[in-house]
Each structure stands twice: as structure tokens, then as C-alpha cells.
N, C-alpha and C positions, 0 to 999 in steps of 0.2 A: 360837545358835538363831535362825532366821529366821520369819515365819508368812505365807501368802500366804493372802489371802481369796477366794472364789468364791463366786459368786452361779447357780444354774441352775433355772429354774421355780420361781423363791420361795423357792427352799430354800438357804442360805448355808452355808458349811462353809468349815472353815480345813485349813490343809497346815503343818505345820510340820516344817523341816529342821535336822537336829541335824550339827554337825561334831564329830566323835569328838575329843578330847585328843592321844590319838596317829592321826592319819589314816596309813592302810598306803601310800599317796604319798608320796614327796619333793619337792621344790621343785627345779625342772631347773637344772642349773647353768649359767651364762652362756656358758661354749664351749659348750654339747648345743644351745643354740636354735637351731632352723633358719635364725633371721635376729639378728643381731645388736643389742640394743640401741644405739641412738644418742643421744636425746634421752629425755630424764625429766623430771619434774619434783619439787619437794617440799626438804624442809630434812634431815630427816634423811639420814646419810651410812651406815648402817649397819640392820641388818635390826631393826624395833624390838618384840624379844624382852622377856621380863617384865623381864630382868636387865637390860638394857639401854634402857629404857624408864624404868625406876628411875632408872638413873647419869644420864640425859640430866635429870629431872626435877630430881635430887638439884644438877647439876653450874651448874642455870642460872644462877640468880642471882650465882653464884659467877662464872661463865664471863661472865657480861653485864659485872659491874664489871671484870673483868680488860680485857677486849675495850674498853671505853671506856680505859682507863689506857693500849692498847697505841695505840687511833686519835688519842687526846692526845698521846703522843710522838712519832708519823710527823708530828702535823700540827704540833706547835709546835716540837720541837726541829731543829736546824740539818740538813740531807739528809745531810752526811758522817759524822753523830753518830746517824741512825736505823738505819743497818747495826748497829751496838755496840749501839743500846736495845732493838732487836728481840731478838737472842740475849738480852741481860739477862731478858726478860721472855717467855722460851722462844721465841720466835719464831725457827728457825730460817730461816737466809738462805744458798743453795749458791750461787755464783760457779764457772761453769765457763767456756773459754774468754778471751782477751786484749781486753778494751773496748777500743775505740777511745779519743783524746784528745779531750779539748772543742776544740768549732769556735771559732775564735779570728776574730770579725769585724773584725780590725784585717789579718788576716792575705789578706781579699778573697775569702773561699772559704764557700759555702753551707753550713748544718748537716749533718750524718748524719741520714737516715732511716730509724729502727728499724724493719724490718717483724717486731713479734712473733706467735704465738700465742696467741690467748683465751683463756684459761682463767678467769678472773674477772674484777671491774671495779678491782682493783688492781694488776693488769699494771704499767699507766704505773709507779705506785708504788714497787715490787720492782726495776722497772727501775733508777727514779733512786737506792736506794737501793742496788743494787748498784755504780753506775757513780759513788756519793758526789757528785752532784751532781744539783740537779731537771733534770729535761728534760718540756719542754709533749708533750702530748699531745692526739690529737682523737677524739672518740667521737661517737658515731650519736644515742645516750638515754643521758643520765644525770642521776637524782634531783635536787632541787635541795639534799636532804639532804650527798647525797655530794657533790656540786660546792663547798660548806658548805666540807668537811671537809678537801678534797683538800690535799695541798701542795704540788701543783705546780700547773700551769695549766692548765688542760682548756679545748678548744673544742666547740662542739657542728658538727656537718657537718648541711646543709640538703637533701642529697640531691639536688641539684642538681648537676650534673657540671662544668659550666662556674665556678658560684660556688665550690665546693668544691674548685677546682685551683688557682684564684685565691688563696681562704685558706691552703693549703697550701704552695704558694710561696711567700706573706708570712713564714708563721713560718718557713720554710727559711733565708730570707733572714735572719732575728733570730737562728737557735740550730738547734741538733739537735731532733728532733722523733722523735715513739712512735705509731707507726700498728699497728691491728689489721686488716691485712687481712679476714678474720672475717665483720665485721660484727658477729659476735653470737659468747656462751663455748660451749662444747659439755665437758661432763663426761666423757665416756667416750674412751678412745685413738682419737680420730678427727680429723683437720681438715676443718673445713669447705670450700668455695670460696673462694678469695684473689680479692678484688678487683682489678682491677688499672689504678685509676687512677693510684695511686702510683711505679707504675713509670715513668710517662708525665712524671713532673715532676724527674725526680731517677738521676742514676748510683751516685750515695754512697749506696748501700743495703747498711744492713749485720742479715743476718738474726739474730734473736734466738728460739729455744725457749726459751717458756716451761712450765714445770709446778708446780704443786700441789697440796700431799698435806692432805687434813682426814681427820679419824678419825671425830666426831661429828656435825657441822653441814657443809651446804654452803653456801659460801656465791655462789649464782647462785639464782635464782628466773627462771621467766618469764610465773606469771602470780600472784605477791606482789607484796607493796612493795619493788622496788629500794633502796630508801634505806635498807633494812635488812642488803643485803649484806655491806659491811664488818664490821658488828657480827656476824654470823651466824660468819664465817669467823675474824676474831680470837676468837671465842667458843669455838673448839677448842681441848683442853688444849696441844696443840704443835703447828702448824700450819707448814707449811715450805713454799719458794718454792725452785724451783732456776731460776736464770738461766743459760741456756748463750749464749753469743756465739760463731757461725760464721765471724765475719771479713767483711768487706767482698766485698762481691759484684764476683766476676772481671769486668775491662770486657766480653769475649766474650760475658757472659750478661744485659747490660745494653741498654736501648731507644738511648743515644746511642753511646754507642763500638762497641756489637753490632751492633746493627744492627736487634736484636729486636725483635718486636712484645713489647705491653704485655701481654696472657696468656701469651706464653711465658714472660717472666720473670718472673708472678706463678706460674702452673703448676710454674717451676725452683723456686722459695722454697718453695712449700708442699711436694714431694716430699724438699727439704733437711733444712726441720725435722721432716717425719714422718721421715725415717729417723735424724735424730739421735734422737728421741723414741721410734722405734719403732712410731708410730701408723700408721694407715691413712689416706690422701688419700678422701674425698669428692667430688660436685658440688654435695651438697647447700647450701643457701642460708639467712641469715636467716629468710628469708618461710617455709620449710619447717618449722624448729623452731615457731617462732610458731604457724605453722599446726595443728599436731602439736599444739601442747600449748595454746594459746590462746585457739585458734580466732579472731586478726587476723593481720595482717603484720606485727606489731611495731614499726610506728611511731608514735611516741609523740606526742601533739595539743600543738604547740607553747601552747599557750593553758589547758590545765589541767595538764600536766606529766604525762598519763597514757597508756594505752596502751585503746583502742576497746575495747567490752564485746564479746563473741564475737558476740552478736545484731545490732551496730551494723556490726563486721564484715564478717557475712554479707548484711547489706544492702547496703553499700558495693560487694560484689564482685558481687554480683546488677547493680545499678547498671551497674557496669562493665561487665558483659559483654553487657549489652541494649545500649548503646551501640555 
């Protein structure tokens, strides 16, 4: 029940709207909508009914001590021993696809770069624990929670195109490395826009689909606390990660041996993995989701580890465009 107040010549009166128990509507189903969901926000993964509402309530505190027990073992036991404690602690792990070998720097030959799919801030993660070994990763924003916790290496990228190629290349030179094209997760069978400065530094690019399944909790937020991610996602009763590996990207569709430019062969990678995936290619962009659900661009204030209030935002872009 709702009550809206009115005021007309002195005289005040209220309205109030009653929603029936059973409303003679249903709730449209996601193929009927004329335009397709993309972007959401929110934690729960499921429509939150009285029964379901209950078990989410019921399952927390349970599901919070599990989820701590599950990011304690990624983070302290050895990478080729997290594959095994994962399933031990129902986390399933699917392996589709032939990994490549570790980059052998004695051997004079640069890392592989993962170009995966976004799906969460544990990608790198899944990856290294698929492939039994950590492999560095670089990300755009990440908590200083999760950075904490990580067991691999994370770098943060300064958005800076010039500095950021330079980084990129250094860790190529050290090891294999885990890029999200992305930018940012997207929940629904979609990929976003593949960046494509990565193409520009490297031919060993070997594409990775990533996916995962949660039943209760999501774990991506865009306008929570990130550093709750982890927790949020291991906090589902079975939570599963399929890792697919395409194989090393043909030199014909590569910037040095192709010939290609750096969006064609960001464009080839994102139509690969949607069609192993099944999903739908976008143009859409970081700045878009943010925007959508945020109201900023998503980029987080080097100096309090946070992301602009929507208010502070909308001034920033005012700013901008009187300029």
C-alpha cells in the first residue's frame, strides 16, 4: 500500500494505492521485452520471493563463513592445489579447451596474453587455477580489499595509453599475463567492446571464454563496495567457473604477422568468444554501464580508492563539455 498526499485550496487529502496479492498481470518474461536487458545492478541473483527471501536470509551467515574458508584457500594454498580445494569445498572448476605451456624465459620468448571475457573480478583467478599455475593480471579498479586477498599479482592500468603499453610489455617480458579486454563484468549473455590496445603489443594471444554460474548472490556490483565481491560470489551454495581456451590466435589475424590493425583483431577475439559462449557482441563501453547504473564513468579516484558520487559526476561532465 502506497499513500500520496495533496494539498488543494487548504484542503489536504490523501490517495492511497492498494496492490492486490494476486495482480491479474504477470511479469514479462526477458525474450517478450522489446529491448533486451544488458546492465543491472543489485546482489541478489534470483527473483527475491517470500521463499526465497527466507533461504537467502537463512543461508547467510552460513554462506559468509563458507566463502571466507573458500578465499583462504585460493589465497594461501599453493595455485596447482586450488583447482582440487575448490571442488573439495563445492566450487566447481570446468576446463574446456588445450592451455598453452608456461613461458619459459630462459627459452628468450615473451609471455602469452590471455585475452578473457569479464564476467567477474576473479577471472585472473579461475584462470590461474585452471592453468595450475598463477599468471599476473592487470585491471582498470580494484579494492584494496581484493588486491589484499588476490594470489596472484594484479596491476592497476592508469588509463594512459602510452604508460599502459609500456607496463604491459614489461610484464610480457617477465611471464604470461591476463587481460580483460572489457574493461568492466557485464552479467547478461552479452560482450561488451574489446579494447584494443593489447593487440598492438603482442602476437601470442591466446583467447579465453570465460563463464559463471551463481544461483543466489552476484558477485559484480557497480555502485556497492567492490571489495565485497569475492565474498558475495563464493557465498553461493555451488558456484562454478567454466574456463574454455580457443587456442592461440592464427598469425593471419594477428597486428605483426597479419598485417591487422589493432581493432580488427580486438573485433576477431570478441566475435570468437561470443560465439563459443553463445552471447551477443556489443559496442557498448565501460563509461556506458557506469553511466546506466551509476551515474559516473567508473573511474575510481586514485587517492581514496573510490568511484565519484553521481552528483560529483554530473559536474565533472558539465565541466567538460563547457570546455
Amino acid at each position: 500500500m502506497a499513500w500520496h498526499g495533496v494539498a488543494w485550496r487548504g484542503v489536504a487529502w490523501q490517495e492511497g494505492y492498494i496492490v492486490p496479492r494476486s495482480p491479474a498481470v504477470e511479469a514479462v518474461p526477458m525474450d517478450k521485452l522489446p529491448r533486451p536487458v544488458i546492465f543491472h545492478d543489485g546482489r541478489l541473483a534470483r527473483r527475491p520471493t517470500p521463499l526465497a527471501a527466507l533461504l537467502a536470509v537463512l543461508w547467510f551467515p552460513v554462506g559468509f563463513a563458507l566463502a571466507c574458508v573458500r578465499i583462504a584457500a585460493g589465497a594461501l594454498l599453493p595455485m596447482p592445489w586450488v583447482y582440487y580445494a575448490f571442488w573439495a569445498l563445492g566450487v566447481r572448476v570446468v576446463v574446456r579447451g588445450a592451455p598453452p605451456p608456461r613461458a619459459e624465459r630462459a627459452a628468450g620468448r615473451r609471455g602469452v596474453l590471455f585475452a578473457c571475457s569479464h564476467r567477474t573480478l576473479l577471472d585472473p583467478i579461475f584462470l590461474s587455477a585452471a592453468l595450475g599455475r598463477p599468471v599476473a593480471a592487470v585491471t582498470y579498479s580494484l579494492s584494496r580489499l581484493s588486491e589484499f586477498l588476490s594470489p596472484i599479482r594484479t596491476v592497476r592500468l592508469t588509463r594512459d595509453r602510452a604508460a599502459d603499453a609500456a607496463m604491459i610489455g614489461e610484464l610480457l617480458d617477465e611471464g604470461d599475463l591476463a587481460i580483460c579486454p572489457e574493461g568492466t563484468t557485464c552479467r547478461e549473455p552479452f560482450l561488451l567492446r574489446f579494447s584494443a590496445l593489447f593487440a598492438e603489443l603482442t602476437d601470442e594471444v591466446v583467447p579465453v571464454a570465460m563463464e559463471s554460474r551463481m544461483g543466489m548472490f552476484h558477485g559484480t556490483t557497480a555502485r556497492g563496495w567492490k571489495g565485497m565481491d569475492p565474498f558475495y560470489f563464493f557465498m553461493n551454495p555451488s558456484p562454478a567457473y567454466v574456463v574454455t581456451f580457443l587456442g592461440k590466435l592464427p598469425p593471419e589475424h594477428t597486428c605483426g604477422a597479419g598485417g591487422r590493425s589493432s581493432h580488427e583483431v580486438a573485433n576477431y577475439i570478441q566475435r570468437l568468444i561470443a560465439a563459443t559462449l553463445s552471447y551477443e557482441c556489443t559496442s557498448l563501453t565501460r563509461k556506458d554501464k557506469y553511466r546506466a547504473l551509476a551515474g559516473n564513468d567508473g573511474v575510481v579516484d586514485n587517492a581514496t580508492g573510490k568511484l565519484p558520487s553521481p552528483a560529483t559526476a554530473t559536474a565533472n561532465n558539465s565541466k567538460d563539455k563547457a570546455c
